[in-house]
C-alpha positions in Angstrom: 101.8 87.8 46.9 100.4 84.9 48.3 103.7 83.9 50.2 103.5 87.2 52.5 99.8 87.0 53.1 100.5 83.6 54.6 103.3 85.3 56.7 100.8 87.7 58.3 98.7 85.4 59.0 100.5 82.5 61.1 100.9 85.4 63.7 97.8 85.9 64.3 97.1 82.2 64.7 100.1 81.8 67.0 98.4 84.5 69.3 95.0 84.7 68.7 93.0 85.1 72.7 91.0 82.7 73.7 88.2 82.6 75.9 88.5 80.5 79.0 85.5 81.4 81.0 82.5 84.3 80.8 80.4 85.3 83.8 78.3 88.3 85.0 79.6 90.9 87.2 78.7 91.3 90.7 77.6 94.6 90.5 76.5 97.2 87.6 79.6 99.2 87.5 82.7 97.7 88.2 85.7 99.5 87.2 88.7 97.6 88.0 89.8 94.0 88.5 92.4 92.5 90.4 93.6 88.6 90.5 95.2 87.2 93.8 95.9 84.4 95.9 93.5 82.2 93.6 91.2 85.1 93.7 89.7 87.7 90.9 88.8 91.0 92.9 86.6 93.4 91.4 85.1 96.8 92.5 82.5 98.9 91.5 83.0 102.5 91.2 79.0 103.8 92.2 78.8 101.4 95.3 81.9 101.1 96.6 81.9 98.0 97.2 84.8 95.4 96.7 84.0 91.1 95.5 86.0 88.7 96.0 84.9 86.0 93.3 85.3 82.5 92.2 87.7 82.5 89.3 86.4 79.4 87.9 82.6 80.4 87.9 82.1 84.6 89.0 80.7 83.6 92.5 81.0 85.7 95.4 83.0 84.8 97.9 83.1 87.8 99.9 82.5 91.5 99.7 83.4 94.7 101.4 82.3 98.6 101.6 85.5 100.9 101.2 84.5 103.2 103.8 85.6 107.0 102.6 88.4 108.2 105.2 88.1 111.8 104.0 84.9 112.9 103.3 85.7 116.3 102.4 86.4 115.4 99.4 83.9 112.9 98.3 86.1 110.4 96.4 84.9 108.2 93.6 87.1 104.9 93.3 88.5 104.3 90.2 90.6 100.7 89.5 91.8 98.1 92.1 95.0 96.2 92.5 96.1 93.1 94.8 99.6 92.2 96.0 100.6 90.0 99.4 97.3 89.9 100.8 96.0 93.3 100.6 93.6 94.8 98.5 94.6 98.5 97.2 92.0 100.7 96.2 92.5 104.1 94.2 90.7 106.6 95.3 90.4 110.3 93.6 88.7 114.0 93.5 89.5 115.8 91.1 93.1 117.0 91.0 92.6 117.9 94.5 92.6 114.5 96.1 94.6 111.1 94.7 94.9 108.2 97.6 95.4 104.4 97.8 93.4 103.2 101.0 94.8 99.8 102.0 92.3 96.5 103.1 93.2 93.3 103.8 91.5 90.1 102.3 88.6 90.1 105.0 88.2 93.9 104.6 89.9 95.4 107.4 91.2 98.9 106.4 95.1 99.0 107.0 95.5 102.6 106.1 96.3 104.7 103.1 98.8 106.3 101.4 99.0 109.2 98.8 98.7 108.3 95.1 100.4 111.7 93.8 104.0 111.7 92.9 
């Protein structure tokens, strides 16, 4: 008995997670993070608005409004993703709207695409 309870435990051991670093948000209600080109990118789903922060302390570096290209619909955004410079931001209604809008790193919107497949 006391052989298999060591067995289950040197696994968790091997892969327990460890804390590296702990700061506050930028905003109130972030919803998705991204990491980037030395970067962690956050966004907050009530303001709209995207961070650029310090990794290594939760500063902000820079920050942008995602401006709503379509606002029929009245989007909320929901997650965030980064990949060769730009910043993709999910946006949805409902079943009735699903987009990615495109940014750069400064914050220039480069367009959008659809997000239903």
């Amino acid at each position: 008995m006391k052989f298999w309870g060591l067995l289950l435990f040197i696994p968790t051991l091997l892969f327990a997670a460890v804390v590296v670093e702990t700061f506050d948000a930028p905003d109130t209600g972030i919803t998705g993070l991204a990491y980037g080109d030395g970067s962690l990118w956050a966004i907050d789903g009530t303001t709209q608005n995207v961070y650029e922060l310090d990794p290594s302390d939760g500063s902000v570096v820079s920050s942008f409004y995602v401006t709503d290209q379509t606002p029929t619909y009245n989007p909320a955004t929901g997650g965030l993703a980064y990949g060769s410079g730009t910043v993709y931001v999910p946006v949805y209604s409902g079943t009735q709207y699903g987009k990615f809008y495109k940014y750069d790193a400064t914050g220039s919107y480069l367009g959008m695409f659809d997000a239903y497949c």
